[in-house]
C-alpha positions as CSV (number, residue, x, y, z in Angstrom):
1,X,100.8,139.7,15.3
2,X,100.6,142.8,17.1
3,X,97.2,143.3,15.6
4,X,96.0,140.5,17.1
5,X,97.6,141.7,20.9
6,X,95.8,145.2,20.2
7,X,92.2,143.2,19.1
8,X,92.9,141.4,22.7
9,X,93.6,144.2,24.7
10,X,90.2,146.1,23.2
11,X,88.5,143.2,24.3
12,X,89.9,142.9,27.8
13,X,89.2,146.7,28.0
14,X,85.4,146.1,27.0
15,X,84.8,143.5,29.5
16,X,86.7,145.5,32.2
17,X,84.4,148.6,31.6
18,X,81.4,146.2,31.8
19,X,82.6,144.6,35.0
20,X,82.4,148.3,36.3
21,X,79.2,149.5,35.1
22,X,77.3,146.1,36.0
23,X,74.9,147.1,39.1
24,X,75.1,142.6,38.6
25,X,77.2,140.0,37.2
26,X,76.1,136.0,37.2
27,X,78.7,133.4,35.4
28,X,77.0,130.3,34.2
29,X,77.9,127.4,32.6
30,X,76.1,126.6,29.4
31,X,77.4,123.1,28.8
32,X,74.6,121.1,27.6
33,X,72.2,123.1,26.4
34,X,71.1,123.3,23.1
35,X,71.3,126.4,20.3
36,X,67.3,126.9,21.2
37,X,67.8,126.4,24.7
38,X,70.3,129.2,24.7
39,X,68.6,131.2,22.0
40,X,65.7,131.5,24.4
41,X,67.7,132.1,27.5
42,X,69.4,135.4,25.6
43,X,66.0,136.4,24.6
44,X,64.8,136.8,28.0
45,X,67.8,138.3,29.8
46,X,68.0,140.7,26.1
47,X,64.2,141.6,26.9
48,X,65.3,142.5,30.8
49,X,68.1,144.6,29.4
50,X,70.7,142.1,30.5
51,X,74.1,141.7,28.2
52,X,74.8,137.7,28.0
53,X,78.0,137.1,26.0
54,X,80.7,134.7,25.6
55,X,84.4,135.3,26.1
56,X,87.6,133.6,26.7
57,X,88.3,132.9,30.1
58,X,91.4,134.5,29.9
59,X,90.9,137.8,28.5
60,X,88.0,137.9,31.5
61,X,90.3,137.0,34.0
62,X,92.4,139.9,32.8
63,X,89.1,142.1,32.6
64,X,88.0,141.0,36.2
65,X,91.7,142.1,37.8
66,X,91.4,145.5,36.1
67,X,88.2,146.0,37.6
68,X,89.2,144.9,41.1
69,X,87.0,141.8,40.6
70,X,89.6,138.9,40.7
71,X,87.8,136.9,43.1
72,X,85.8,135.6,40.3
73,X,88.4,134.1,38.8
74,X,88.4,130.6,40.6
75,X,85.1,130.6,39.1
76,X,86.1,130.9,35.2
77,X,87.3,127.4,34.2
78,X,85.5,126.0,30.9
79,X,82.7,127.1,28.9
80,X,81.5,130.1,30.6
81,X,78.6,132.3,29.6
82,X,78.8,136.1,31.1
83,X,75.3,138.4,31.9
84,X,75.6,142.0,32.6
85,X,73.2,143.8,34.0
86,X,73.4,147.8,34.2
87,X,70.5,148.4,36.2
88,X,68.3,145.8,37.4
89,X,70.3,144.0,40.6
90,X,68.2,141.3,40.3
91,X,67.0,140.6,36.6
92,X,69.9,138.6,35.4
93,X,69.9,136.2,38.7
94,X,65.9,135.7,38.6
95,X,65.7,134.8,35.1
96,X,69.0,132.9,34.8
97,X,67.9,130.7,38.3
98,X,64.2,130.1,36.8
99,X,65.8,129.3,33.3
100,X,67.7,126.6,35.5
101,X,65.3,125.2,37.3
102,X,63.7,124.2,33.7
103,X,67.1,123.1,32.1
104,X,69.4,121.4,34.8
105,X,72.1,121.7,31.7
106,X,72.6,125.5,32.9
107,X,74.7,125.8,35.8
108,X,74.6,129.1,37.8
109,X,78.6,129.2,38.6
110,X,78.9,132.5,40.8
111,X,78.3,136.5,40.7
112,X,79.5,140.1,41.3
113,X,76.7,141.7,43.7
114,X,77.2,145.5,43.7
115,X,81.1,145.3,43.2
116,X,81.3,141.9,45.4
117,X,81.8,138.5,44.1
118,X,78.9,136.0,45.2
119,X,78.8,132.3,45.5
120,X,76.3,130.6,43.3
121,X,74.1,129.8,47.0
122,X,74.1,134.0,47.0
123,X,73.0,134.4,43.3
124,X,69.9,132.0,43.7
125,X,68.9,133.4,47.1
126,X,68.6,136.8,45.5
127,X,66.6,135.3,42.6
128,X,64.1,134.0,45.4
129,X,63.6,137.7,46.4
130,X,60.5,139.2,45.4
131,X,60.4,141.7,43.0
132,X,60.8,145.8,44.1
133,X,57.2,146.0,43.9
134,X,56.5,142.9,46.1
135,X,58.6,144.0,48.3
136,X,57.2,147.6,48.1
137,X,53.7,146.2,48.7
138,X,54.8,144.0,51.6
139,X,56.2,147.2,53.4
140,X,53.1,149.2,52.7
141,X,50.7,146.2,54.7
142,X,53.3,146.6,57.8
143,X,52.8,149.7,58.0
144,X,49.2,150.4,57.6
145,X,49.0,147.0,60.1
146,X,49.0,149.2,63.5
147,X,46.4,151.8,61.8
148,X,43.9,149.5,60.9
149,X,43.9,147.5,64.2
150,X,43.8,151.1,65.9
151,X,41.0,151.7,63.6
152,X,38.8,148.6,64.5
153,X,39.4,148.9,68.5
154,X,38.0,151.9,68.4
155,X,35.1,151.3,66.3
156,X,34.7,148.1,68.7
157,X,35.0,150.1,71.6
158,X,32.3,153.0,70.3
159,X,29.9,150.0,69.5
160,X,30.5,149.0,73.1
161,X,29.7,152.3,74.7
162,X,26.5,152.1,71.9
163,X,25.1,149.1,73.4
164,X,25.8,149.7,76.9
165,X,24.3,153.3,76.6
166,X,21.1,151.8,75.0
């Protein structure tokens, strides 16, 4: 018996310790889709490098109040699915949100943010963000913006001066 108590408390350990690495967290609910559906859905979050795994809701309930999470618990009532994501903030919410707009089956339950638990609303608005690079290249066009109109006023204005001098 008290193997089995240990086996639990290893496990509750392991998901605490993912809780705190996770730069993202996003529950789901996998009811309803099939063994391909899902087998797909884990390949694209594996090739990401997001963790999706299955666990008790109990030990993660324990797990989440060990890593000062608990306010995902309200969340973690029947079949739950779990991704982890290390590094990318983003990766597990864009892919999860896009796999569920192609299989209304998967339900997008809530999320841990940076170290703060997210309402399913707050997990699909950050999978409408554009990628860092998008985002990257957006800033770059506001900011060459004022350069480039400096640029063509004064070439207007030196073609001005041209015609009026000739």
């Amino acid at each position: 018996m008290s193997n089995v108590i240990e086996t639990k408390k290893a496990v509750v350990q392991e998901i605490a310790e993912k809780f705190q690495a996770a730069a993202s967290v996003v529950v789901v609910d996998y009811r309803g889709l099939t063994v391909g559906q899902v087998t797909e859905l884990r390949k694209q979050l594996r090739e990401a490098g997001v963790e999706f795994k299955v666990y008790k809701n109990t030990l993660t309930r324990r797990a989440s109040e060990i890593a000062g999470v608990d306010g995902i618990n309200e969340f973690l009532t029947g079949p739950n699915a779990v991704a982890f994501s290390n590094e990318d903030v983003v990766a597990p919410a864009k892919i999860i949100n896009d796999f569920a707009k192609k299989n209304e089956a998967l339900e997008i339950k809530a999320g841990i943010i940076e170290g703060n638990v997210s309402s399913a609303d707050d997990v699909k608005a950050l999978a409408e963000l554009p990628s860092r690079e998008g985002l990257l290249s957006m800033l770059l066009s506001v900011l060459q913006a004022p350069v480039r109109n400096f640029a063509l006023a004064t070439k207007a204005v030196a073609e001005q001066k041209e015609e009026q001098g000739a």
